[in-house]
C-alpha positions, -999 to +999 in steps of 0.1 A: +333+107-256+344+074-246+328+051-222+357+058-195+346+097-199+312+091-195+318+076-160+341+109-146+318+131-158+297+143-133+259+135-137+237+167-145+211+171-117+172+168-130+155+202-121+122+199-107+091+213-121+087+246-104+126+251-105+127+248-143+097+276-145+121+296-117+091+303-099+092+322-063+090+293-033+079+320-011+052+331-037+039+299-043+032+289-004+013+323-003-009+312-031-014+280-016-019+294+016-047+319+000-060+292-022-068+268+012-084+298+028-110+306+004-117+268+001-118+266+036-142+294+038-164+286+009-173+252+022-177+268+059-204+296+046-219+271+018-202+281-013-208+321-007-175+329-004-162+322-037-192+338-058-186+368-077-200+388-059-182+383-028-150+382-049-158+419-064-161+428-028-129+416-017-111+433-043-126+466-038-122+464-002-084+454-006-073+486-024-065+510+000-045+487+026-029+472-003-016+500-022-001+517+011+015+480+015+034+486-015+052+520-003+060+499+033+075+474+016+103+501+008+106+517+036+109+483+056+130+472+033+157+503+044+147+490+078+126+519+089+087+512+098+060+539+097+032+538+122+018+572+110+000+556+074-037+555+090-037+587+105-022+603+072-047+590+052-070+607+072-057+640+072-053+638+032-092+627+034-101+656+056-077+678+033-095+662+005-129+664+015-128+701+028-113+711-003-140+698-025-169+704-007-156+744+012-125+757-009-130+751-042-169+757-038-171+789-021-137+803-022-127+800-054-167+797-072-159+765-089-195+753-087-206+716-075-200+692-103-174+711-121-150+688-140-125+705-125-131+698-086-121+660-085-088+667-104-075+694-081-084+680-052-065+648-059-034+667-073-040+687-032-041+658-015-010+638-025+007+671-026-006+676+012+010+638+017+038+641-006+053+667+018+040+652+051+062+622+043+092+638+032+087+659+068+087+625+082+122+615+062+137+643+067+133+642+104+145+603+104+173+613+076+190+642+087+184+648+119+186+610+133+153+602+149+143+567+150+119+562+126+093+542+151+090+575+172+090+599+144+063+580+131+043+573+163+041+607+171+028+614+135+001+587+141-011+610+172-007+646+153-018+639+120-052+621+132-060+651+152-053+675+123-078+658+106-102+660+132-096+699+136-101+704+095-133+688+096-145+699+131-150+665+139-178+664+114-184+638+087-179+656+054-201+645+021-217+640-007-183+642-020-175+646-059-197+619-078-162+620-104-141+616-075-164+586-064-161+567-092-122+555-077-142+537-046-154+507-066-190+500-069-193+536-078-163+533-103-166+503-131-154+498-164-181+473-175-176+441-190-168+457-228-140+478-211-131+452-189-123+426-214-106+453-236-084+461-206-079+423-200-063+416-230-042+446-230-027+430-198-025+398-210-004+411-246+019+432-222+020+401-198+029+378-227+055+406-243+068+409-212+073+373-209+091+376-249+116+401-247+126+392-213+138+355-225+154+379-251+169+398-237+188+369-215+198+348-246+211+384-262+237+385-231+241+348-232+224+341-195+208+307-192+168+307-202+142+281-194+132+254-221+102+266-250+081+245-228+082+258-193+079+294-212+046+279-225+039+266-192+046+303-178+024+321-206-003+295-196-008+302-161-003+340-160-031+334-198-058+316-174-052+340-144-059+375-165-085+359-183-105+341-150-099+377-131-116+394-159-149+366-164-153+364-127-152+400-126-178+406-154-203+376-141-213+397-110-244+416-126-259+450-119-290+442-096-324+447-119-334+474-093-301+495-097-305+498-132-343+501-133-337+537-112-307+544-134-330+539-165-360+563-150-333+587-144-329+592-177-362+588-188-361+556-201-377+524-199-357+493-187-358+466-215-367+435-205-339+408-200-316+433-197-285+424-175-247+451-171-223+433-158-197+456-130-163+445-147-132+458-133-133+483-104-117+515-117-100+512-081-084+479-087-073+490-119-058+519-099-042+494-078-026+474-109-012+504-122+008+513-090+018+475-083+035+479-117+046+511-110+065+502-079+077+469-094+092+489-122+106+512-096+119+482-076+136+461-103+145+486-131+158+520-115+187+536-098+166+544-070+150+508-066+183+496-068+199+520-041+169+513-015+179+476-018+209+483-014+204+504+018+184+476+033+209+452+028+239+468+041+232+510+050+267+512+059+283+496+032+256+515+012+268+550+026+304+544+019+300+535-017+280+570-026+247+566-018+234+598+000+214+574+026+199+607+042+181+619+008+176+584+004+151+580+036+134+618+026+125+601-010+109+566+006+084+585+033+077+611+009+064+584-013+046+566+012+029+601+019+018+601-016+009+568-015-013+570+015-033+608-001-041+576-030-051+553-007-072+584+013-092+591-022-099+550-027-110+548+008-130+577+010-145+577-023-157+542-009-177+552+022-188+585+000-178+609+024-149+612+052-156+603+086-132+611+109-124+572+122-114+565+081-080+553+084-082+536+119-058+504+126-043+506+089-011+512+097-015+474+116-029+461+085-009+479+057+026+470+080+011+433+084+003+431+045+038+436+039+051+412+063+028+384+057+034+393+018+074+381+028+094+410+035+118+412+055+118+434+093+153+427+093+156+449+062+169+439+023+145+419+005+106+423-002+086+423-029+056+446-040+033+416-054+039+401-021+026+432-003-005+430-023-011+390-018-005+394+020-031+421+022-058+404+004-049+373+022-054+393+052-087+409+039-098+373+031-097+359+063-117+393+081-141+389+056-146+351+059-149+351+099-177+382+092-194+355+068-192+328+093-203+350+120-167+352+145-172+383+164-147+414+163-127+410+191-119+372+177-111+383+143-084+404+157-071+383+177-070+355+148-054+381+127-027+391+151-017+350+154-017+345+118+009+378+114+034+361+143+031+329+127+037+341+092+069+359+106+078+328+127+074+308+093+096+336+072+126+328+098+126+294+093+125+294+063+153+318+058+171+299+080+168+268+062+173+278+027+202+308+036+183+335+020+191+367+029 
């Protein structure tokens, strides 16, 4: 090339840092967000909110809103909202916790403690929502009701089916099996937790591999060795410092002194168990990457974004928009019988208030976690970051001592301003 060549040809433009890893903007300012709130916090309560122990908690306590966040996400995304999710988790719990305790027990003579109790009555219970949603999409698909009142009459009928099951009455012990998904009851330990860790990490990193692949194989563009590394680093040091913090929040001596003399053994001394990984959080990863699958990698993920974006467009090219709408709440109904045995198993019993205000909180989860009311674009790891950023703040005000009534009313601000900051940043940057 001569020199004259040189000078026409146009100069390449230097990509920044977090453009050459092709990293999510959006996803990044949540992280940021979430990282200034628990520094915030931790330096407000004197460095209790970042211990272990606290961080266990969090994660536990996240579960539930944030696996029904991942089901919204979808059906916001076809630009449909479902006010109904609290009051059908607590019908599945009441269907859940009647059937455990009454029908299986004395109907059917499956003893308490049978192994096969905790089984069957999860299989009933996101059967029981499974079909409750698809009533719910079939009424909004077929025969046209907006999906706001379908929904906000389901939110007053299904809470009071659950009182009537239960006779207003607080149902437990529940299963000690089905127990184990509400976290402290539920933990792998730290051997299991590190096996599990690295399991991620290989599938993370494999991921990562055949991906880049996969893109030089169709001859896309792929980012330099180095930002891969970069990549591999980050998500390496995130799996790793989930799974240590995890394991460094130990067993109080007095727990496992009574677990020992339940046995009939003598607690050694110097003995420490560390909790590990929640079975319920593990619960939760496995559906995130479930629905992410589901999302990015299937006819059906594909169709529902494509409904969002354009339903009429959408309707003329094929897609049966009506079956469509049945398949997304009949998924949320399954999603919120899971989200009925995490909470449930949790508190150890159902109480007829379980469930209360989560639709608020699984809706806001989604919306803070970036998708869209307008329909077309979310994203399922959003969902799950918005509702433990939202479970981080409630927590920290409890810490610091902000009343009720004030946390609510913080949390209702932050969910305007996190809409008002979505719109201008669509706005700015044209994305859809």
């Amino acid at each position: 090339m001569t020199h004259s060549e040189a000078e026409l040809s146009p100069a390449q433009p230097r990509k920044s840092f977090v453009r050459t890893l092709e990293l999510d903007l959006r996803l990044l300012g949540m992280i940021g967000a979430f990282a200034i709130l628990c520094i915030g916090f931790d330096l407000v309560t004197g460095g209790r909110f970042l211990t272990p122990r606290n961080i266990f908690n969090l994660t536990i306590q996240t579960v539930s809103v944030a696996i029904m966040a991942t089901g919204m996400v979808f059906v916001i995304v076809t630009r449909h909202i479902d006010l109904s999710v609290g009051a059908l988790l607590a019908t599945c719990s009441a269907v859940m916790a009647m059937t455990q305790t009454e029908i299986l027990p004395n109907m059917l003579g499956l003893g308490l403690g049978h192994p096969l109790i905790p089984w069957v009555t999860i299989a009933f219970g996101i059967l029981v929502g499974t079909l409750i949603g698809a009533f719910h999409g079939w009424l909004v698909g077929y025969l046209t009701i907006p999906a706001f009142i379908v929904t906000l009459g389901g939110l007053l009928v299904w809470r009071n089916v659950g009182w009537y099951l239960t006779s207003g009455k607080t149902i437990g012990p529940l299963d000690p099996t089905f127990m184990q998904f509400g976290g402290i009851n539920g933990t792998l330990g730290a051997g299991w937790s590190w096996i599990v860790g690295l399991l991620a990490l290989a599938a993370a990193l494999y991921g990562l591999w055949t991906s880049r692949k996969n893109k030089i194989r169709h001859g896309f563009s792929v980012k330099p060795l180095w930002a891969e590394g970069v990549l591999a680093a980050l998500i390496s040091a995130a799996i790793i410092g989930f799974v240590a913090i995890l394991n460094a929040y130990e067993v109080p001596a007095a727990r496992l002194k009574r677990d020992f003399e339940a046995q009939g053994l003598t607690l050694p001394e110097g003995y420490t168990e560390a909790y590990g990984i929640p079975i319920s959080v593990l619960l939760l990863i496995f559906i995130a990457a479930a629905m992410t699958m589901l999302a990015r990698r299937t006819r059906l993920g594909r169709y529902i974004f494509a409904t969002g974006g354009n339903p009429d467009a959408a309707e003329l090219s094929g897609i049966n928009t009506r079956l469509l709408t049945v398949k997304i709440f009949a998924l949320m109904g399954a999603l919120c019988a899971i989200s009925a045995v995490v909470a449930s198993a949790r508190l150890t019993n159902h109480s007829n208030d379980i469930g209360t205000l989560d639709e608020l909180r699984v809706i806001a989860a989604a919306v803070i976690g970036g998708t869209a009311l307008s329909g077309g674009f979310g994203t399922i790891y959003g969902a799950i970051l918005g509702a433990l950023i939202m479970q981080s703040l409630q927590s920290g005000m409890a810490m610091v001592g902000v009343d009720a009534p004030l946390q609510n009313i913080v949390v209702g601000a932050v969910l305007v301003l996190a809409v008002l900051i979505d719109i201008v940043y669509r706005k700015r940057t044209g994305v859809a």
